[in-house]
DSSP file (Angstrom, degrees, kcal/mol; ACC not computed):
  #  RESIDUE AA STRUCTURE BP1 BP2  ACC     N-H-->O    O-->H-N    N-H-->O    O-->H-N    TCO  KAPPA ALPHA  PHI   PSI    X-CA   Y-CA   Z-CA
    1    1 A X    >         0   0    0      0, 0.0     3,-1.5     0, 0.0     4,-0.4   0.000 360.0 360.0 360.0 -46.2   -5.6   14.5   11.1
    2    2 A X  T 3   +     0   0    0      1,-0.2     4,-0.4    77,-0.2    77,-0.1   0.405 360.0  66.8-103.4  18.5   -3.7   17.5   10.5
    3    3 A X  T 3  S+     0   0    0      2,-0.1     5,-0.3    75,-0.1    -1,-0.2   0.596  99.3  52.3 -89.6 -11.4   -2.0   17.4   13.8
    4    4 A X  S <  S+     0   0    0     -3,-1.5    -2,-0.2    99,-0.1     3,-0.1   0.420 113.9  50.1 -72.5 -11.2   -0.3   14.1   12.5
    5    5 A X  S    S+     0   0    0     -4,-0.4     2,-0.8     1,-0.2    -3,-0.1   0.772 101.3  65.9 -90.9 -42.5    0.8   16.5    9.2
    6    6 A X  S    S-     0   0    0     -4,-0.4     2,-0.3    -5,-0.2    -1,-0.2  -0.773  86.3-137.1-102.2 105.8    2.0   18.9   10.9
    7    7 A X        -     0   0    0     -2,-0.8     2,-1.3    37,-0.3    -3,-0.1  -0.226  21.5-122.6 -50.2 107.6    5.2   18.2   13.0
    8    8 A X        -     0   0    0     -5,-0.3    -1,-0.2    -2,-0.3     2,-0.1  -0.223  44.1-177.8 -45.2  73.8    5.3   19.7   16.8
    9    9 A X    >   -     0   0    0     -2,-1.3     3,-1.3    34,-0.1     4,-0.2  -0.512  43.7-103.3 -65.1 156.5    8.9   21.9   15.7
   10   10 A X  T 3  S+     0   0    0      1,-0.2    -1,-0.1    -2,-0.1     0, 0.0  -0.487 107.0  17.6 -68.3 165.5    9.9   23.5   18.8
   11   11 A X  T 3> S+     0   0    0      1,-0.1     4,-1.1    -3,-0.1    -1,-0.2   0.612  74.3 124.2  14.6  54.7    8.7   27.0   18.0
   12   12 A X  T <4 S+     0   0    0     -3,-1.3     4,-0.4     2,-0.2    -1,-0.1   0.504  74.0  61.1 -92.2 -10.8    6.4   26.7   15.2
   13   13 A X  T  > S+     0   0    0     -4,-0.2     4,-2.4     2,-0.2     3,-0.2   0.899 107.0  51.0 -72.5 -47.2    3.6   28.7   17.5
   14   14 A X  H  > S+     0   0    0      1,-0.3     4,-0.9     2,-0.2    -2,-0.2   0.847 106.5  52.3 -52.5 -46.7    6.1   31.4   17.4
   15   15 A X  H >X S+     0   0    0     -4,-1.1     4,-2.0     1,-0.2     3,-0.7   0.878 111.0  46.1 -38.7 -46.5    6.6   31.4   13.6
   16   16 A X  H 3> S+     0   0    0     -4,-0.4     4,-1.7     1,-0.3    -1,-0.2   0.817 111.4  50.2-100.3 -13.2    3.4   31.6   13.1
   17   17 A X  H 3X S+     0   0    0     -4,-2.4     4,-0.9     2,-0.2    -1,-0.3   0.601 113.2  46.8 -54.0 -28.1    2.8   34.5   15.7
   18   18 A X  H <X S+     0   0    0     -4,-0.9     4,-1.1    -3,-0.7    -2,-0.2   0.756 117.5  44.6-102.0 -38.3    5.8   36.8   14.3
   19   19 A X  H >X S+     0   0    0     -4,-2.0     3,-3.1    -5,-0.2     4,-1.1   0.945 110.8  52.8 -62.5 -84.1    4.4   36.1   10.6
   20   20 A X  H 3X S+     0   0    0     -4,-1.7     4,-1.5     1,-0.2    -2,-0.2   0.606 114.9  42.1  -9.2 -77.8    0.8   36.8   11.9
   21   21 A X  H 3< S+     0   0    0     -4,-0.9    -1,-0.2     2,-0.2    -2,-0.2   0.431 116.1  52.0 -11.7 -42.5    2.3   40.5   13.5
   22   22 A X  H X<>S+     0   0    0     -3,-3.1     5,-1.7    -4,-1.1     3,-0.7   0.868 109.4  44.1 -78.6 -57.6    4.3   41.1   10.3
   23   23 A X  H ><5S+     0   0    0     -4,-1.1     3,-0.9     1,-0.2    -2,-0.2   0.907 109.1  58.8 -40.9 -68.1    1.6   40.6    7.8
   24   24 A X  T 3<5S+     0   0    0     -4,-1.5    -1,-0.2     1,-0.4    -2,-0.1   0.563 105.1  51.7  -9.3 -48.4   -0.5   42.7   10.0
   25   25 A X  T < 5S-     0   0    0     -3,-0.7    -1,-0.4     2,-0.1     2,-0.2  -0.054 122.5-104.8 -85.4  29.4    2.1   45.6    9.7
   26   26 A X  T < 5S+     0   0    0     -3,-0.9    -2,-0.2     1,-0.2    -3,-0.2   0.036  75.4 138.0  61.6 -13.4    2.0   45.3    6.2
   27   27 A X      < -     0   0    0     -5,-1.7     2,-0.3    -2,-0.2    -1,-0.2   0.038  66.6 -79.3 -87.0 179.4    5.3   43.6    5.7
   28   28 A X        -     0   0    0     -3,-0.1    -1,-0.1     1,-0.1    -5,-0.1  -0.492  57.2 -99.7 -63.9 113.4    5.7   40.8    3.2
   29   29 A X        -     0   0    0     -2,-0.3    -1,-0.1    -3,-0.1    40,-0.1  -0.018  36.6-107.7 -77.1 137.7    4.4   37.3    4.5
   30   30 A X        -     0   0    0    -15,-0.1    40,-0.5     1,-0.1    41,-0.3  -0.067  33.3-154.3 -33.6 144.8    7.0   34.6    6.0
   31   31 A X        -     0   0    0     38,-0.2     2,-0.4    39,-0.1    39,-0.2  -0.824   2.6-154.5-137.7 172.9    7.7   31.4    3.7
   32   32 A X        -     0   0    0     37,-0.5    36,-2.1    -2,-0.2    11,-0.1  -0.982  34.1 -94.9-161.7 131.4    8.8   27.9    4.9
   33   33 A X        -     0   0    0     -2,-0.4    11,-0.6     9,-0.3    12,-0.3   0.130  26.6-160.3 -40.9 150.4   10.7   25.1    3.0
   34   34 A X  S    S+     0   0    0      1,-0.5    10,-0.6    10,-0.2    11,-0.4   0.671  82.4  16.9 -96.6 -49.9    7.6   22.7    1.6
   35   35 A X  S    S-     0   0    0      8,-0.2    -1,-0.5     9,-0.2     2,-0.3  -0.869  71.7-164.0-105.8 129.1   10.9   19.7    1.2
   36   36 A X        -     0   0    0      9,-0.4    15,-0.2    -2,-0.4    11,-0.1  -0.896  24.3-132.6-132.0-178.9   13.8   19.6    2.5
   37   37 A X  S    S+     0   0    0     -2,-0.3     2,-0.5     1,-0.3    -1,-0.2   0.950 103.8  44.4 -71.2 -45.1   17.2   17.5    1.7
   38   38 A X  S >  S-     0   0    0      1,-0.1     3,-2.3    -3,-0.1    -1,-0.3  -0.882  80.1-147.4-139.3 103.5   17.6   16.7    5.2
   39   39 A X  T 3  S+     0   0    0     -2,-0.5     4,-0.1     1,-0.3    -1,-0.1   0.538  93.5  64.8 -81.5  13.6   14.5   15.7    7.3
   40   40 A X  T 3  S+     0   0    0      2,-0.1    -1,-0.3     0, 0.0     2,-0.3   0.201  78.9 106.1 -75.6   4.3   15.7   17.2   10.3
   41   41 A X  S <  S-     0   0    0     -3,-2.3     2,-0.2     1,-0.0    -5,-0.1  -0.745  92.8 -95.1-114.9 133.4   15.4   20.2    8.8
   42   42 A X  S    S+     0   0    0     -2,-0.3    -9,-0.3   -33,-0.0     2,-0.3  -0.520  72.7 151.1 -61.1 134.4   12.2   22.7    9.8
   43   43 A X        -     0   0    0      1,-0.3     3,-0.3    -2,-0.2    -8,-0.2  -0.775  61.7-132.9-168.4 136.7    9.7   21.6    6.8
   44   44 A X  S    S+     0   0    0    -11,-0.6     2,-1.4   -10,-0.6    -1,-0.3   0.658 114.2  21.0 -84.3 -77.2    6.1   21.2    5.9
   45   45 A X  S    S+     0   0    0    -11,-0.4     2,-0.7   -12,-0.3    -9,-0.4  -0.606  75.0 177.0-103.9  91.7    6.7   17.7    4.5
   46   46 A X        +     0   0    0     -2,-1.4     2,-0.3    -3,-0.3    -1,-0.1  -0.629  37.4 118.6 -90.4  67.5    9.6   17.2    6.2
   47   47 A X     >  -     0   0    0     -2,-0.7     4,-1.5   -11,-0.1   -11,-0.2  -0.941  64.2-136.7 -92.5 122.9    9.8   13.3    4.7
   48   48 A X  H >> S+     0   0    0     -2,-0.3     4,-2.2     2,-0.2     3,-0.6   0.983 113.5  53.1 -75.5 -44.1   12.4   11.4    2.5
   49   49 A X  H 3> S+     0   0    0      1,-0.3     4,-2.6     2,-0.2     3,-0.5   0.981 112.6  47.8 -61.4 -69.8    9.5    9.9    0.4
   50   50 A X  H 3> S+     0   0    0      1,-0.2     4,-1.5     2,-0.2    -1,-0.3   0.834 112.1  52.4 -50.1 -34.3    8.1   14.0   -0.2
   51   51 A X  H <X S+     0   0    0     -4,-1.5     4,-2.7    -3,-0.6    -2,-0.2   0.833 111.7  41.7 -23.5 -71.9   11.4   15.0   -1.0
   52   52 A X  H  X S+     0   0    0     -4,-2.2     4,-1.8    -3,-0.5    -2,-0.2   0.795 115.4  45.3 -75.4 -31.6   11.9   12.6   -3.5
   53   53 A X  H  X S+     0   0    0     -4,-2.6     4,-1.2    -5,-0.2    -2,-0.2   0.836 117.3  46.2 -80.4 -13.6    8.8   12.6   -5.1
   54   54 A X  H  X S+     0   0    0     -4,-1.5     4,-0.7    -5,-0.3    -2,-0.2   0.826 115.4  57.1 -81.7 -34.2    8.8   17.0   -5.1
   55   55 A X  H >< S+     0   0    0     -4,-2.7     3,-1.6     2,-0.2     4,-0.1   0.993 106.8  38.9 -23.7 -87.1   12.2   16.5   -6.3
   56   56 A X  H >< S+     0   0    0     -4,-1.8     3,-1.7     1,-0.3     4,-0.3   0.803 116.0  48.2 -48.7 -76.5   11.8   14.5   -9.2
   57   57 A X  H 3< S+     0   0    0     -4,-1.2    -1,-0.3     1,-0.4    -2,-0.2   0.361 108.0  56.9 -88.9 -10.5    8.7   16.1  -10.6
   58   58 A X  T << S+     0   0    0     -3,-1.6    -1,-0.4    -4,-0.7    -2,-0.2   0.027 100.3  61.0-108.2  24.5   10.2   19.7  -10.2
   59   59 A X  S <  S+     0   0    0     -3,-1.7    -2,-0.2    -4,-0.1    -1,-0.2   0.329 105.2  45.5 -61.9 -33.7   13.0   18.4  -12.3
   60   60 A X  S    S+     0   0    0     -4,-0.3     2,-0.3    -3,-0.0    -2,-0.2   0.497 115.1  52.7-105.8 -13.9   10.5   17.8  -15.3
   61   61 A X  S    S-     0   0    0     -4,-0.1     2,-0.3     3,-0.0     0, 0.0  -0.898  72.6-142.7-134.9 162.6    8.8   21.3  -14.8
   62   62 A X  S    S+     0   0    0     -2,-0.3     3,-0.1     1,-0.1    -3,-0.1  -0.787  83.3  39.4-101.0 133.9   10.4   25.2  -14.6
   63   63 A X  S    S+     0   0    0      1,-0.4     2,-0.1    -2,-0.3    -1,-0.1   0.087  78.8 138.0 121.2 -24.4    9.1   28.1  -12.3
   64   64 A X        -     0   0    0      1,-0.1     2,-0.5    -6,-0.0    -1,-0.4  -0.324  33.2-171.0 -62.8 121.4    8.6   25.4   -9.3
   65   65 A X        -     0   0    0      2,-0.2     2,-0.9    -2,-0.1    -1,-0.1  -0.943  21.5-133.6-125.1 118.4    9.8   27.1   -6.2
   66   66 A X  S    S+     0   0    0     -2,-0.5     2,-0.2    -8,-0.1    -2,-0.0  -0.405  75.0  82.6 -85.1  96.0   10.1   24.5   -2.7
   67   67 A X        -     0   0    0     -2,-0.9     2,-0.2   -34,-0.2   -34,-0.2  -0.700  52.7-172.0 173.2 147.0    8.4   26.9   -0.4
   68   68 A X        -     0   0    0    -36,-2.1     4,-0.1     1,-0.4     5,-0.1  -0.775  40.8 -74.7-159.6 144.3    5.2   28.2    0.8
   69   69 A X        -     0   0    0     -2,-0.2   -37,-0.5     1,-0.2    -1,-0.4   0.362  37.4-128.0  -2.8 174.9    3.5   31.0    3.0
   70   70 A X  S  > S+     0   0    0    -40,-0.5     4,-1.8   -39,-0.2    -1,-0.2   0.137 114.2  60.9 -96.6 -24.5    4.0   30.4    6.8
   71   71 A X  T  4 S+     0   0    0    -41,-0.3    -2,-0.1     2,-0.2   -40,-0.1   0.514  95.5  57.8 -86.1  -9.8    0.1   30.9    6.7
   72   72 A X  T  4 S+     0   0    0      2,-0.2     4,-0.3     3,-0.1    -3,-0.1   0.675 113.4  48.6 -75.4 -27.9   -0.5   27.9    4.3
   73   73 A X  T >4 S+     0   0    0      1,-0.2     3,-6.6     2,-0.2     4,-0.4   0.989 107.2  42.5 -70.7 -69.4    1.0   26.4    6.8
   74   74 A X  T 3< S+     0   0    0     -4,-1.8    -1,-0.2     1,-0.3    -2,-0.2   0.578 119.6  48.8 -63.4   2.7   -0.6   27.4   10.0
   75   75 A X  T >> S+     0   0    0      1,-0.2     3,-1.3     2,-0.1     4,-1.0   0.530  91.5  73.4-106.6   6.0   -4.0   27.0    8.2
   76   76 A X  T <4 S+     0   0    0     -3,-6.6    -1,-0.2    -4,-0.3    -2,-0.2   0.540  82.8  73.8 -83.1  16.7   -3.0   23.6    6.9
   77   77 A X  T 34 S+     0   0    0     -4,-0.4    -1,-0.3     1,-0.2   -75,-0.1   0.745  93.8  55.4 -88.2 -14.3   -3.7   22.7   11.0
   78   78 A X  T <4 S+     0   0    0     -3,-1.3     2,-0.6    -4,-0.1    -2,-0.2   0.729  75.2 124.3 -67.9 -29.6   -7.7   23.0   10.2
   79   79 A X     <  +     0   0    0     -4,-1.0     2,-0.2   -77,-0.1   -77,-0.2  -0.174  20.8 141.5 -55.9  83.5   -7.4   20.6    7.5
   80   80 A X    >   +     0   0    0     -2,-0.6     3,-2.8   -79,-0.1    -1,-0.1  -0.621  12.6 166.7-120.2  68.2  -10.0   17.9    8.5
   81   81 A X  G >>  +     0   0    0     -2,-0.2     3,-2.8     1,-0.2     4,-0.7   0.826  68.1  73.4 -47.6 -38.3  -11.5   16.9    5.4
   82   82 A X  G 34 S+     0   0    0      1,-0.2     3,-0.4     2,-0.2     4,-0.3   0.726  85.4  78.8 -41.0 -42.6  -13.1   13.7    7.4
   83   83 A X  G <4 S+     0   0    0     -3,-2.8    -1,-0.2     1,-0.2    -2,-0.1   0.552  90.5  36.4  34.7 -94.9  -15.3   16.1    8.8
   84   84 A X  T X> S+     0   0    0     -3,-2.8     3,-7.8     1,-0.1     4,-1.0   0.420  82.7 111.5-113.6  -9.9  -17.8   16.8    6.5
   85   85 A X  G >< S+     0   0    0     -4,-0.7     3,-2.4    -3,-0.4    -1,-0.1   0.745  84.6  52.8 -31.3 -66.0  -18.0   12.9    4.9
   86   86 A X  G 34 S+     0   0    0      1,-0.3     3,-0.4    -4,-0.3    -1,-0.3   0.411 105.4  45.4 -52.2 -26.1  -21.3   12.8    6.4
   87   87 A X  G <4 S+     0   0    0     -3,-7.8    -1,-0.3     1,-0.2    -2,-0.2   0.391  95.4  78.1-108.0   2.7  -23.0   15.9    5.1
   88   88 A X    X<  +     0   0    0     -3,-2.4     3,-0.6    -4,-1.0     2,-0.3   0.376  65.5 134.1-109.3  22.7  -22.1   15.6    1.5
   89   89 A X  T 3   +     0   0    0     -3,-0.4    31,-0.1     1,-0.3    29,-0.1  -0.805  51.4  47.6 -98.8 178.4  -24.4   12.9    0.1
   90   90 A X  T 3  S+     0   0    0     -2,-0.3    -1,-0.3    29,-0.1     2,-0.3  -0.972  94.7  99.0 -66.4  17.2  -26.0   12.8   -2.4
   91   91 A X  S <  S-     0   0    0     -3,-0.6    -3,-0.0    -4,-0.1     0, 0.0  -0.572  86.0-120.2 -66.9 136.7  -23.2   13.7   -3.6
   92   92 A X        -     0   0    0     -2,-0.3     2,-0.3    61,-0.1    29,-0.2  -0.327  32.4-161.2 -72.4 167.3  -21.3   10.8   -5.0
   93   93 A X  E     -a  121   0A   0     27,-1.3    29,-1.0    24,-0.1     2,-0.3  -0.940  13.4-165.6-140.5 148.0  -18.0   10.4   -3.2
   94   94 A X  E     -a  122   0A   0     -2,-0.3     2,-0.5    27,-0.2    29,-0.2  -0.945  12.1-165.4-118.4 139.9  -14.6    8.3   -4.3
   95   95 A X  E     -a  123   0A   0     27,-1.0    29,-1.6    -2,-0.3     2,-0.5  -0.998   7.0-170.6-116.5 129.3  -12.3    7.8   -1.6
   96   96 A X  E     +a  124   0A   0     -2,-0.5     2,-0.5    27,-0.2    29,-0.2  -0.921   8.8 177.2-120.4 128.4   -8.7    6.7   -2.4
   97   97 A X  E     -a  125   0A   0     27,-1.2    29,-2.7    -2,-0.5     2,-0.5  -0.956  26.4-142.1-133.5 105.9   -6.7    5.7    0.6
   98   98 A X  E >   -a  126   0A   0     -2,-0.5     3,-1.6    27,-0.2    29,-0.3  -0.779  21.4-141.7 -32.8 101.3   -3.1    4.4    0.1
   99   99 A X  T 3  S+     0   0    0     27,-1.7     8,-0.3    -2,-0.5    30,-0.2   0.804  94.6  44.7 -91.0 -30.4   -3.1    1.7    2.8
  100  100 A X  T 3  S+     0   0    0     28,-2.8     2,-0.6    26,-0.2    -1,-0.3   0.651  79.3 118.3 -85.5   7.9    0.6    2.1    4.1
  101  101 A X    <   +     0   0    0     -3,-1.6     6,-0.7    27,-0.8     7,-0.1  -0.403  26.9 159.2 -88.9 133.0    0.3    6.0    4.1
  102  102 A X  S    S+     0   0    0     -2,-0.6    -1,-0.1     4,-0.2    -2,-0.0   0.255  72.9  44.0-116.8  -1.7    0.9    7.0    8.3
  103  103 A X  S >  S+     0   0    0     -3,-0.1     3,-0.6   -98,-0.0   -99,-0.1   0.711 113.9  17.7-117.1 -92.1    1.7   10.4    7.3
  104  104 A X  T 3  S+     0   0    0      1,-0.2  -100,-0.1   -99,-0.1    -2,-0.1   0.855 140.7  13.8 -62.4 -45.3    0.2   12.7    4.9
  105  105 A X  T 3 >S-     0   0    0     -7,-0.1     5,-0.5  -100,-0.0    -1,-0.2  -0.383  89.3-139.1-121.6  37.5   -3.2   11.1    4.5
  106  106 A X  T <>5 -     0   0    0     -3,-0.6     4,-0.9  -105,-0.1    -4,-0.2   0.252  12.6-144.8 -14.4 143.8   -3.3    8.3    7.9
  107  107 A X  H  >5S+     0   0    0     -6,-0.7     4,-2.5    -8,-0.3    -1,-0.1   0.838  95.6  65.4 -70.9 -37.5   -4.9    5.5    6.0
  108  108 A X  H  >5S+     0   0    0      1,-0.2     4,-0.9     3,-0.2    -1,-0.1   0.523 104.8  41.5 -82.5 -16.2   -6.7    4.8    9.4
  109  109 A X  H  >5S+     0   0    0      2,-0.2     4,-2.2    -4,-0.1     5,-0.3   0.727 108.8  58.7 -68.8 -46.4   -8.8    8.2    9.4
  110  110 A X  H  X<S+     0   0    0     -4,-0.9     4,-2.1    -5,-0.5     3,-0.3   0.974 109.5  43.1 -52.0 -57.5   -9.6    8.1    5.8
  111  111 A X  H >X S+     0   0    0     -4,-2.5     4,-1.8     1,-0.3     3,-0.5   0.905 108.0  58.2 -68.1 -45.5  -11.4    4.8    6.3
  112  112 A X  H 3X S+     0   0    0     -4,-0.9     4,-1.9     1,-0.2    -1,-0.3   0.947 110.1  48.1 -57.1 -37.5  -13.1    6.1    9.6
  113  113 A X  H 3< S+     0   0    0     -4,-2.2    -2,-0.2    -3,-0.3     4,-0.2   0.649 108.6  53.8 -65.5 -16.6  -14.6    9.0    7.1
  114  114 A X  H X< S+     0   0    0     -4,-2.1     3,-2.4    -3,-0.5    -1,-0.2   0.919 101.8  56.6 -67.6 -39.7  -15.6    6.6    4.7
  115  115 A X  H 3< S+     0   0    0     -4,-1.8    -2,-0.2     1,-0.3    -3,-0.1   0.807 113.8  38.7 -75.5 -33.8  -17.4    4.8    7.2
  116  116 A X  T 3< S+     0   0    0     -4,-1.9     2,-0.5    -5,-0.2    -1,-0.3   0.394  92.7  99.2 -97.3  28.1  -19.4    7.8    8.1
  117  117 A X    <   -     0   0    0     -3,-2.4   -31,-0.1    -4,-0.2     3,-0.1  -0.728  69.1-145.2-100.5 106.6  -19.7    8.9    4.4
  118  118 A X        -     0   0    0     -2,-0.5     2,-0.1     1,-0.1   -30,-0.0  -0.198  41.0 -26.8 -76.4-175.3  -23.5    7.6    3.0
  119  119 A X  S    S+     0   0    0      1,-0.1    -1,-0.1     2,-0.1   -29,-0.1  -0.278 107.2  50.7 -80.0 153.4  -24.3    6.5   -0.2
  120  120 A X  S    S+     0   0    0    -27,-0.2   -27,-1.3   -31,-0.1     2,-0.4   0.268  79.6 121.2 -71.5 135.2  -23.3    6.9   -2.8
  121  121 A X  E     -a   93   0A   0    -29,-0.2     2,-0.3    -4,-0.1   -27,-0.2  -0.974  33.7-168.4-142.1 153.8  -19.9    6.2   -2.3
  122  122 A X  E     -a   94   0A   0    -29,-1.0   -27,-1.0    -2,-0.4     2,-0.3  -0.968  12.6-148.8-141.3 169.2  -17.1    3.9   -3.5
  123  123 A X  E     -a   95   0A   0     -2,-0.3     2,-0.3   -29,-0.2   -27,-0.2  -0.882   4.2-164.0-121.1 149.9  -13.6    3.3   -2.1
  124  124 A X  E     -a   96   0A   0    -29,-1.6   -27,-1.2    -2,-0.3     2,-0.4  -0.773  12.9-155.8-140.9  98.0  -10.4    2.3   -3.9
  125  125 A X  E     -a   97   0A   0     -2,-0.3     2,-0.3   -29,-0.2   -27,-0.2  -0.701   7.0-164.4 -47.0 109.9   -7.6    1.0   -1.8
  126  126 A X  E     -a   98   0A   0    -29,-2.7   -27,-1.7    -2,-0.4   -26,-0.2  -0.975  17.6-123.7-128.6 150.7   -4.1    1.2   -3.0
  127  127 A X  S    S+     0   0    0     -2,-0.3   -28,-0.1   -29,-0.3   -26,-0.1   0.151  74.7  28.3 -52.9 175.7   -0.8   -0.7   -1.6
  128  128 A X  S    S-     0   0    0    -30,-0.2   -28,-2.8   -29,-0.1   -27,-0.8   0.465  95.1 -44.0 100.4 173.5    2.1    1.5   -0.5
  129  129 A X    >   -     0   0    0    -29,-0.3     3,-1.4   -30,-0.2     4,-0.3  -0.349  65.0 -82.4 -76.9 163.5    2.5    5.1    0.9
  130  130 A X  G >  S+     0   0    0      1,-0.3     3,-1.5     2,-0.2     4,-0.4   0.840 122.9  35.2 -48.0 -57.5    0.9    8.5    0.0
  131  131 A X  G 3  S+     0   0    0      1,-0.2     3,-0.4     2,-0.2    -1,-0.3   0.726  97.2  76.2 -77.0 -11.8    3.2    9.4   -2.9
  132  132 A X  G X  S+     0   0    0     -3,-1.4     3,-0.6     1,-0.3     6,-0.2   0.799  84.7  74.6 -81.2  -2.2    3.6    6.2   -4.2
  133  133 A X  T <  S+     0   0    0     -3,-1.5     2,-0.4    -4,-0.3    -1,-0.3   0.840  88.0  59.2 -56.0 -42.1   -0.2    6.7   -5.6
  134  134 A X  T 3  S+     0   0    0     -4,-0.4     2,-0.4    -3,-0.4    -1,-0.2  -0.235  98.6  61.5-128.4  24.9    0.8    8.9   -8.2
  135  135 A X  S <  S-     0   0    0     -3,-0.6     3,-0.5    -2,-0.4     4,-0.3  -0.982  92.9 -23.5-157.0 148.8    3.3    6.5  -10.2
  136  136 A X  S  > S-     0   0    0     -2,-0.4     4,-3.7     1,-0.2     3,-0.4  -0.197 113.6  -4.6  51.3-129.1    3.0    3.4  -12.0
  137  137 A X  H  > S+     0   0    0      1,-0.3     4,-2.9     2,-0.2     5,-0.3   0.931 130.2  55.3 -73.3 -47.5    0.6    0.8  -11.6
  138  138 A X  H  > S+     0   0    0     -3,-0.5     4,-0.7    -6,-0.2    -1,-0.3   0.676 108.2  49.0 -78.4   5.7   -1.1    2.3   -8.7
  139  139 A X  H  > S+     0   0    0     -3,-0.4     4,-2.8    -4,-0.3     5,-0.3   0.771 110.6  51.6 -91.6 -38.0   -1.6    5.4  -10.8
  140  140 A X  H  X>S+     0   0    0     -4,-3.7     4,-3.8     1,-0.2     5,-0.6   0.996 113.7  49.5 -28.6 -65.3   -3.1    3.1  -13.9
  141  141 A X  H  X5S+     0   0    0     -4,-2.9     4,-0.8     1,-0.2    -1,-0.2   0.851 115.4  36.3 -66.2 -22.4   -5.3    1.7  -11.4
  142  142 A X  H  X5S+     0   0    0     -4,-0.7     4,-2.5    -5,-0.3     5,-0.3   0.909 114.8  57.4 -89.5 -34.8   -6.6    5.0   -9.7
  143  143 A X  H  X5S+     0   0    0     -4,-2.8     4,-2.2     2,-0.2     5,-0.2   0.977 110.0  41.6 -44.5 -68.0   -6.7    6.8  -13.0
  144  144 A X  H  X5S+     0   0    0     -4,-3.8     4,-2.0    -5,-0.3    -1,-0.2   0.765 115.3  55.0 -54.8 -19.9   -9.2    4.0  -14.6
  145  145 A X  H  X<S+     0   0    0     -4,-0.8     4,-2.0    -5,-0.6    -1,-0.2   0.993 105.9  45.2 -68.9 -64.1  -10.9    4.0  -11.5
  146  146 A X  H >X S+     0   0    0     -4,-2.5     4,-1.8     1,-0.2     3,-1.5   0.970 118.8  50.8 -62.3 -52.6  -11.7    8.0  -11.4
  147  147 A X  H 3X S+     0   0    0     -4,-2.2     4,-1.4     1,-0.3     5,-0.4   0.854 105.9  47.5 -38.4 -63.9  -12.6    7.5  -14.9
  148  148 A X  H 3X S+     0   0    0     -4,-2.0     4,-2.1     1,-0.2    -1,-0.3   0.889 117.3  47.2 -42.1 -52.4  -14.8    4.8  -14.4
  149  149 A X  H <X S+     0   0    0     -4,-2.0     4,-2.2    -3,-1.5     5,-0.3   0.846 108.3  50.2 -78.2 -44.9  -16.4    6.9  -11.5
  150  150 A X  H  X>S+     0   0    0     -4,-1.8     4,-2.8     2,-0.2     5,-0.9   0.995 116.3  43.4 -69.3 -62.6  -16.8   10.1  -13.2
  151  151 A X  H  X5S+     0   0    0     -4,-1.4     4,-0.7     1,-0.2    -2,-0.2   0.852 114.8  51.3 -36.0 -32.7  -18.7    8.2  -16.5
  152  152 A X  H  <5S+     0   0    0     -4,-2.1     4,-0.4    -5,-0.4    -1,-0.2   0.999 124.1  24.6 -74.8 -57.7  -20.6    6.2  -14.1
  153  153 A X  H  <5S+     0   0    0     -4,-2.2    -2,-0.2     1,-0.2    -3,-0.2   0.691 134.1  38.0 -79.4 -29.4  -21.9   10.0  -11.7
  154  154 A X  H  <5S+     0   0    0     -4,-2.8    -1,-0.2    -5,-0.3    -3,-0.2   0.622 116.6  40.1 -94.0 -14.3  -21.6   12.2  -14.8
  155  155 A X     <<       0   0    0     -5,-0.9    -2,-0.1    -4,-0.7    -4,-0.1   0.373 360.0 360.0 -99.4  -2.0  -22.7   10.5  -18.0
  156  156 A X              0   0    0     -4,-0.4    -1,-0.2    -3,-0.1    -3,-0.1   0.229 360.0 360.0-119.1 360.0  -25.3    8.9  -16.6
């Protein structure tokens, strides 16, 4: 998964080799745009859709600063949540998988870690791309859902 997140820029081993080296000497760790205007531009979510939604919501809040470490980065290349599906019942699991998202969260991975994720588990399938979870009707619907899911595994 989190070789599909993370974009092959040409020298992005290097970055994270001259940061590595610098920390190491004490100096103050490397940072790297999280959004940029212009998706040609070196990036963690180098995406018009991340853009716009880190835009807007850092409009509505103060203090928010579009950067982070060069080592959030280079560890976000472990990031294989998919994993572990297998080893975490009984613990209940919700999965919610955006169906069009090809980017941040591949829809097609999520659903292979569901598939080796035992019971209990439920799934919630929403339209659209990754960010588009987190506004409107598909956030009604995942919202009533985790609700529904936490009363169901915590109240019970």
């Amino acid at each position: 998964m989190s070789r599909r997140l993370i974009r092959p820029d040409a020298g992005i081993d290097a970055v994270f080799q001259a940061d590595r080296h610098a920390r190491a000497e004490g100096k103050e760790p490397a940072f790297q745009m999280i959004v940029p205007p212009d998706p040609s531009q070196p990036a963690v979510l180098p995406m018009k859709a991340a853009y716009d939604f880190f835009m807007e919501r850092s409009a509505k809040t103060t203090g928010w600063e579009n950067k982070v470490t060069v080592r959030s980065l280079e560890l976000l290349r472990g990031y294989r949540p998919g994993l572990v599906t297998d080893s975490i019942s009984p613990t209940p699991l919700l999965m919610v998988v955006a169906q069009g998202d090809s980017m941040m969260t591949p829809a097609d991975l999520c659903l292979e870690a569901y598939q080796r994720a035992r019971e209990p588990k439920e799934l919630l399938m929403l339209p659209g791309e990754h960010f588009e979870a987190y506004s409107g009707k598909n956030l009604e619907t995942m919202n009533a859902k985790e609700i529904e899911f936490m009363k169901k595994w915590l109240c019970s």
